[in-house]
C-alpha positions in Angstrom: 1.6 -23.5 -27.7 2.3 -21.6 -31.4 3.7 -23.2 -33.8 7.2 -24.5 -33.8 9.2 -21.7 -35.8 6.8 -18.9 -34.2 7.3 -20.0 -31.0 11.6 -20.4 -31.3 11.3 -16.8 -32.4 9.0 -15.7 -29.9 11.3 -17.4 -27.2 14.8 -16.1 -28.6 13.1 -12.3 -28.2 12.6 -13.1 -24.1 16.5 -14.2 -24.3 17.5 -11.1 -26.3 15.4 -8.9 -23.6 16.9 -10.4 -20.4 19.7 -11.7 -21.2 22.0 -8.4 -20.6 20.8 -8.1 -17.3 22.8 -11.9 -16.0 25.8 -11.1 -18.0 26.3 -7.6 -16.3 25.5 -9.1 -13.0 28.3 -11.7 -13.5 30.9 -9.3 -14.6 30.2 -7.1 -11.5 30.6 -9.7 -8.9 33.4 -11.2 -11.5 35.2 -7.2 -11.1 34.6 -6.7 -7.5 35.8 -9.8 -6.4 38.8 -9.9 -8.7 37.6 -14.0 -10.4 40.3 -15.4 -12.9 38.7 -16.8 -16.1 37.8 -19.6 -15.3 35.8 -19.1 -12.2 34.4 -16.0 -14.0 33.4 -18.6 -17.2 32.0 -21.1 -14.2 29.4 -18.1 -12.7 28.5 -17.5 -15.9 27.3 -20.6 -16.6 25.3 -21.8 -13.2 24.1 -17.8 -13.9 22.6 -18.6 -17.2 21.5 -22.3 -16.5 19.4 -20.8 -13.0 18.1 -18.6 -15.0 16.3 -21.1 -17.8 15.6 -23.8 -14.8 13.7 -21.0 -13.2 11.9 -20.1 -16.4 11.1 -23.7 -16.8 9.7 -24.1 -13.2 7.8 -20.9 -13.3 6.2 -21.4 -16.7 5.3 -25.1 -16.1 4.1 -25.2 -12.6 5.2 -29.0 -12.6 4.4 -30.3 -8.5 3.0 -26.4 -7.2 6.9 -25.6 -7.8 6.1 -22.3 -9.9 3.4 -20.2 -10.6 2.3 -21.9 -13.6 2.5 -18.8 -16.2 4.4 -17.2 -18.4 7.6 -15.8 -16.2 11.4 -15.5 -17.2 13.8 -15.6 -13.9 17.2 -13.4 -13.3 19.1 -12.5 -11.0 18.4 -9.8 -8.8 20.2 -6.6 -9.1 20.0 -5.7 -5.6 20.8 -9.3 -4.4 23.9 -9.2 -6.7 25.1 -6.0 -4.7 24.0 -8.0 -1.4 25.8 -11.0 -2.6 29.1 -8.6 -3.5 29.1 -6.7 0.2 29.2 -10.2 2.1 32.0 -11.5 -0.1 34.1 -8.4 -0.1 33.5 -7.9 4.1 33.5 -12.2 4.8 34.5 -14.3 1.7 32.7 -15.7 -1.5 32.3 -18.9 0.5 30.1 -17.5 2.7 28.0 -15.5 0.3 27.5 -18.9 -1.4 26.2 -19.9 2.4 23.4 -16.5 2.3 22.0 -17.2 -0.9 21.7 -20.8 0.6 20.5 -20.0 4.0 18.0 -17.2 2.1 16.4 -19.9 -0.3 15.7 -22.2 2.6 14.0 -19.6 4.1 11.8 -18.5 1.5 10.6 -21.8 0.6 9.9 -22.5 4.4 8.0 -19.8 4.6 6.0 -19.2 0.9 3.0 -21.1 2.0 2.3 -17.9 4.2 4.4 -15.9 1.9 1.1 -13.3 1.8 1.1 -12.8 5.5 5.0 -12.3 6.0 5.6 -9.7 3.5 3.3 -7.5 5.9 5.8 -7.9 8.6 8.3 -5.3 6.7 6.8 -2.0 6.4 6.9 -0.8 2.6 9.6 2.2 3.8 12.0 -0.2 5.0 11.7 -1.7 1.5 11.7 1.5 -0.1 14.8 2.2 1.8 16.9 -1.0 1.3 16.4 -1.1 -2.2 17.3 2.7 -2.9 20.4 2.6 -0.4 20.8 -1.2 -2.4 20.7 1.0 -5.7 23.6 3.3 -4.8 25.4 1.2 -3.3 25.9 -1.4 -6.8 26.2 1.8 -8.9 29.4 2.6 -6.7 30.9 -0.9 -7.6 30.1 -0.7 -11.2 32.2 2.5 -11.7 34.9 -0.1 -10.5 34.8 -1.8 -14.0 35.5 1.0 -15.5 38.6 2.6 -13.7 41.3 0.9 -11.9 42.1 1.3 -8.2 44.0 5.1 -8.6 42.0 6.0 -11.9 40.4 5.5 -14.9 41.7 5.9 -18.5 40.6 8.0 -20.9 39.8 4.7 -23.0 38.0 3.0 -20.5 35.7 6.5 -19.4 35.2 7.1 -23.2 34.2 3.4 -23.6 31.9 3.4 -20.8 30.5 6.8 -21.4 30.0 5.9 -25.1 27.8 2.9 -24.2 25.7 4.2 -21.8 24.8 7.5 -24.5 23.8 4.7 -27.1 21.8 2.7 -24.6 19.9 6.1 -23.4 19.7 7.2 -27.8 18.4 3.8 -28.6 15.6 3.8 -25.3 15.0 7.6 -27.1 14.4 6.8 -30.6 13.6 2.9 -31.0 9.1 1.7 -30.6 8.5 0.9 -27.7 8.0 -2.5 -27.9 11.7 -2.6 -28.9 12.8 -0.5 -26.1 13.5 -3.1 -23.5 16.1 -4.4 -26.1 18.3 -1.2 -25.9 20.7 -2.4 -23.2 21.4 -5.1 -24.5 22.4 -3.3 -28.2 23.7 -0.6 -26.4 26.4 -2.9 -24.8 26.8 -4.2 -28.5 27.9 -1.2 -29.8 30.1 -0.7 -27.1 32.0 -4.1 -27.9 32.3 -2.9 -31.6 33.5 0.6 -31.0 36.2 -1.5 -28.5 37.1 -3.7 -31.4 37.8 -0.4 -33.8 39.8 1.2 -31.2 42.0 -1.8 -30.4 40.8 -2.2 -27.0 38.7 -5.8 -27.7 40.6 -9.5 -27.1 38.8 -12.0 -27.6 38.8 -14.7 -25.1 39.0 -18.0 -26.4 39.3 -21.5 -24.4 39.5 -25.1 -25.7 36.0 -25.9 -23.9 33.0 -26.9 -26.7 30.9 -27.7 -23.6 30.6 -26.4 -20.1 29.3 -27.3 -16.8 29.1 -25.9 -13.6 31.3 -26.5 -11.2 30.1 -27.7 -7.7 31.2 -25.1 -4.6 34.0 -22.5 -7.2 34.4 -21.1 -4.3 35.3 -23.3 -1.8 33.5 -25.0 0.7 30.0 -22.8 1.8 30.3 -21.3 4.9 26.9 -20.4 6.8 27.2 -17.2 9.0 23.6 -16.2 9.9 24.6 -12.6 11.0 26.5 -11.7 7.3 23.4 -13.4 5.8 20.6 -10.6 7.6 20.5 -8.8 4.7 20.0 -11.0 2.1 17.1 -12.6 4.4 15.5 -9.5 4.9 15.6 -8.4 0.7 14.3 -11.9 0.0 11.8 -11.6 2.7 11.0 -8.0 1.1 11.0 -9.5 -2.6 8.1 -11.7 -1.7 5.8 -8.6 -1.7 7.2 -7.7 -5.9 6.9 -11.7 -6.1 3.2 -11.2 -5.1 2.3 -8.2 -7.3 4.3 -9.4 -10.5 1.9 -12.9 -10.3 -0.9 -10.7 -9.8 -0.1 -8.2 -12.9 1.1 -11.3 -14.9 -2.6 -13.2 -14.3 -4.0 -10.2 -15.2 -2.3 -9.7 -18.5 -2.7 -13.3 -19.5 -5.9 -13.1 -18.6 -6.1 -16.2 -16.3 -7.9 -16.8 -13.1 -5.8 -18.3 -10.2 -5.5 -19.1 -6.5 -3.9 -16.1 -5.0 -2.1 -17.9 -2.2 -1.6 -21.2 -4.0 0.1 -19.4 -7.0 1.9 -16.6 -4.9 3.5 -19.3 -2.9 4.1 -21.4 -6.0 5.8 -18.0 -7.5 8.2 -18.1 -4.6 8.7 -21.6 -4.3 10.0 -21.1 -7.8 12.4 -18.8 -6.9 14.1 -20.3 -3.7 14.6 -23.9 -5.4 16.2 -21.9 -8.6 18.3 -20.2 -5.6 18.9 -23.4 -4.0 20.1 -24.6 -7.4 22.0 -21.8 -8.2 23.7 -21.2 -5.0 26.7 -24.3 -4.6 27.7 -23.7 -8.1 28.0 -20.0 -7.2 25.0 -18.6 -8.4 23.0 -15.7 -6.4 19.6 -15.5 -5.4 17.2 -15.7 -8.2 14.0 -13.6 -8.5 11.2 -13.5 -11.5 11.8 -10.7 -14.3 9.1 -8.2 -14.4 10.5 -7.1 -17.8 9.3 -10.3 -19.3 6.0 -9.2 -18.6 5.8 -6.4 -20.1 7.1 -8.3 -23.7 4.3 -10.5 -22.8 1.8 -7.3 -22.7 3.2 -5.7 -26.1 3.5 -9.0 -28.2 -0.2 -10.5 -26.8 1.1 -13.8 -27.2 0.3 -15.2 -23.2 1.5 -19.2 -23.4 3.8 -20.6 -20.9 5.3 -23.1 -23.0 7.0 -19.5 -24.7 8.5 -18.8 -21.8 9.3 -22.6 -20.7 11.3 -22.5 -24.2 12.9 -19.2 -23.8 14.8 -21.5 -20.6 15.8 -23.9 -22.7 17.7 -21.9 -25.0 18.9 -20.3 -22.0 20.6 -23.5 -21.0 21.6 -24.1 -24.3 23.5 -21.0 -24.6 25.3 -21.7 -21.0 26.7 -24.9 -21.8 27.9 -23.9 -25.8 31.7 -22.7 -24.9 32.0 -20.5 -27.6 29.1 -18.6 -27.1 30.4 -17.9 -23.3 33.4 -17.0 -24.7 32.0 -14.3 -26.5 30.5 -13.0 -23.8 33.4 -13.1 -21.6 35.5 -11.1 -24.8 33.0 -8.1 -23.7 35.5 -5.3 -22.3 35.0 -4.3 -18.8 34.6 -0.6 -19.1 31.4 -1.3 -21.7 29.8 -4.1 -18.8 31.1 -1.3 -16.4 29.0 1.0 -18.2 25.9 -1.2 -18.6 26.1 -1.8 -15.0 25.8 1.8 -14.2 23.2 2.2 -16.5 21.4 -0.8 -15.8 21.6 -0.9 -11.8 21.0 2.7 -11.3 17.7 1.2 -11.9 17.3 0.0 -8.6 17.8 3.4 -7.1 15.0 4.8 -9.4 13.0 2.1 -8.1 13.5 2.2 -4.8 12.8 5.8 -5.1 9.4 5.2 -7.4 8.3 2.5 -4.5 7.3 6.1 -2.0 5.3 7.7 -4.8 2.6 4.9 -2.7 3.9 5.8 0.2 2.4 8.6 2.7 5.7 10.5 3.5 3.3 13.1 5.1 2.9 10.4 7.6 5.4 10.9 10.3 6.0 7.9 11.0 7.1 6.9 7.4 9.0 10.3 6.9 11.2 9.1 10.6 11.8 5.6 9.3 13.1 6.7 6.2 15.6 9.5 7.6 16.7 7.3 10.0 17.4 4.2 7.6 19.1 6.4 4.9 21.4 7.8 7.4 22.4 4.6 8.8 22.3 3.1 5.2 24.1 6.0 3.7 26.8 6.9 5.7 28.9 3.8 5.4 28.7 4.1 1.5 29.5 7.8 0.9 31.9 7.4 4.4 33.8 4.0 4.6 36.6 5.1 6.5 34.0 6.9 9.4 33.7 3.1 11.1 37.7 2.0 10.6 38.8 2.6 14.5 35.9 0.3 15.5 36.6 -3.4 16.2 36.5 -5.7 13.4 33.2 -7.8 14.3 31.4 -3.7 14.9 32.6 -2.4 11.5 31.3 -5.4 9.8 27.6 -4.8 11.1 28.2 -0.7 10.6 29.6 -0.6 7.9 27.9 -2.7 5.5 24.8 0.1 4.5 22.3 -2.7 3.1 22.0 -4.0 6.4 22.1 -1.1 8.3 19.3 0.3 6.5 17.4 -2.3 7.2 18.1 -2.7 10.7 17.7 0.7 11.8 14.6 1.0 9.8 13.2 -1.7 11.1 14.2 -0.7 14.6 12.4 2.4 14.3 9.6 1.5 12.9 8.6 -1.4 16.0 9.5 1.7 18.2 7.1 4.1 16.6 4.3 0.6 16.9 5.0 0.3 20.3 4.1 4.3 20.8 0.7 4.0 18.6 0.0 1.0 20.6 0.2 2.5 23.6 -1.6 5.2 22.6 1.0 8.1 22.3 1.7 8.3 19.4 0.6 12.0 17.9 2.4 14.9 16.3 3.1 16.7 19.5 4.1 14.3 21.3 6.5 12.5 19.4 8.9 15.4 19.0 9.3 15.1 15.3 7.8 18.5 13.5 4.6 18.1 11.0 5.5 18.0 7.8 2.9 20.1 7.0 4.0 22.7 9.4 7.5 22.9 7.8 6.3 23.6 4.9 4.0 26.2 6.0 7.3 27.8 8.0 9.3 27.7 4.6 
């Protein structure tokens, strides 16, 4: 533990690096789902809270309930566009129900949390998360225009934030780098102010509290909740390699599958937590990491503290109100900066994937077309009966389906023992390349 004023210092820097990433995931769902003030100043604060109980949990380890290092939780971009599908295509109420039914889940199954995440082949993953990607950019540009278009304000806003975020990634060390978001979205507010285009939100509240079930009473629909079960089955595997990397860094020897299943233990109760207030899921930051690896300073109780200011900062009215005063074009164009992200990521996740494979190079076709389709082409499913277009169309789980689909077909063929080139009526992609 450093030293008192070190360590407050120390902590407000992981708050300064993370903390953009909540608030934008707030004012998405907030946007898309069209939340008054109030209920938009409620998420906020179970966002905020989750994410300093989760940093406390992970950082302590207190009863095998977190991995016992130095993590910092959010929540996660591509369960925040999860969380937005089910709500647009069933209600709020029963997205509240998949991020409950989700953390049940994961905490039922993180004692074998190792052996499950083999069960999803790393192309599905790759797939979900990219189609994921694309999918939240599309609702983000929904910040920034209105329903027929967007004003030359609100584009010029958007488009002036996201050139300061990619000039101060350019020009700033790199240690400071990580911070450019969230001074990005800064200057964006300012430049709103000058240009008249900034109203400060102000409310009578000097404290706030979450507010048990905002939306209603929690619904549980297993079907809308697939794909949120299937990306928080798929998160254990980053959950597993962010523990690893983080032991490394820190230097500390551990348990693998004692502090793997403590790592997602920790997320699913901060779910659980999060979830009747109207949180989403809640995953470990691997940005946090990476400030860990450029300031060398490795102690949990850091990290514990950063979650306390967290909480601090969520129940302070005047502070959310500040927060909430940020125009919606600039989080519009953070969110499109920031969760375009995820499609990079998804996309970096088959740089360890063997696309020469066939097998691979078949799963993915076939999951980005069944993923793709109903994002680029929502009215292609509209003449289908309600309960059909809710499966079809909703691309996240569609990806994930058909990809898992395919892939058990293509195990059954290697198991019996057909499964080669010729046979399987899909061209080597060696030989296409040769043909070109």
């Amino acid at each position: 533990m450093p030293p008192w004023p070190k360590a407050l210092v120390l902590a407000f820097q992981h708050v300064i690096v993370m903390i953009s990433t909540p608030i934008a995931s707030v004012f998405l769902i907030s946007g898309a789902l069209q939340l008054d003030a109030g209920t938009t100043r409620n998420v906020l604060c179970i966002t905020l809270i989750a994410c300093g109980v989760g940093a406390i949990l992970q950082s302590m380890g207190w009863l095998r309930l977190g991995a016992k290092l130095p993590f910092v939780m959010l929540p996660g971009g591509a369960a925040v566009a999860i969380f937005i599908q089910i709500a647009t295509e069933h209600s709020a109420a029963v997205a509240s129900g998949a991020v409950l039914i989700s953390a049940v889940a994961c905490l039922v199954l993180s004692p074998v949390a190792g052996v499950i995440v083999k069960v999803v082949p790393p192309v599905v993953i790759a797939v979900m998360i990219t189609v994921i990607g694309v999918n939240v950019v599309r609702i983000a540009g929904g910040l920034i225009s209105n329903e027929t278009e967007a004003p030359l304000w609100a584009l010029g806003l958007a488009a002036a934030t996201i050139g300061f975020i990619i000039v101060l990634q350019v020009i700033l060390p790199k240690k400071l780098r990580s911070v450019a978001i969230l001074l990005g979205m800064a200057t964006g507010s300012v430049i709103a102010a000058v240009t008249g285009h900034f109203e400060f939100a102000e409310s009578t509240d000097a404290l706030r509290h979450p507010v048990w079930m905002p939306f209603g009473s929690i619904e549980f629909n297993i079907v809308a909740a697939v794909p949120l079960l299937v990306f928080s089955v798929g998160s254990m595997a980053e959950a597993t390699g962010q523990t690893m990397l983080n032991a490394d860094i820190v230097g500390k020897k551990i348990d693998r599958a004692r502090t793997i299943a403590g790592t997602v233990r920790g997320d699913a109760l901060t779910s659980l937590l999060a979830g009747p207030f109207g949180g989403q899921t809640m995953l470990t930051s691997g940005e946090n990491i990476g400030i860990v690896r450029a300031t060398g300073v490795k102690s949990r109780y850091v990290t514990a503290l950063a979650g306390v200011l967290l909480i601090v900062i969520a129940i302070i009215g005047p502070i959310a109100d500040i927060i909430q005063s940020i125009p919606e074009p600039v989080i519009g164009g953070t969110a499109v900066y920031a969760f375009t992200m995820i499609i990079v990521s998804g996309l970096r996740m088959f740089r360890s994937i063997d696309m020469n494979d066939d097998r691979n190079f078949l799963v993915a076709t076939a999951g980005f077309a069944a993923g793709l389709l109903p994002i680029l082409a929502p009215a292609l499913y509209s003449g289908l009966p309600s309960d059909l277009r809710l499966l079809l169309g909703n691309g996240v789980t569609m990806s994930a389906i058909v990809g898992m689909l395919v892939a058990a077909l293509l195990l059954l063929r290697r198991a019996d023992g057909t499964d080669r080139n010729d046979e399987t009526g899909v061209e080597p992609r060696d030989a296409k390349e040769a043909h070109k």
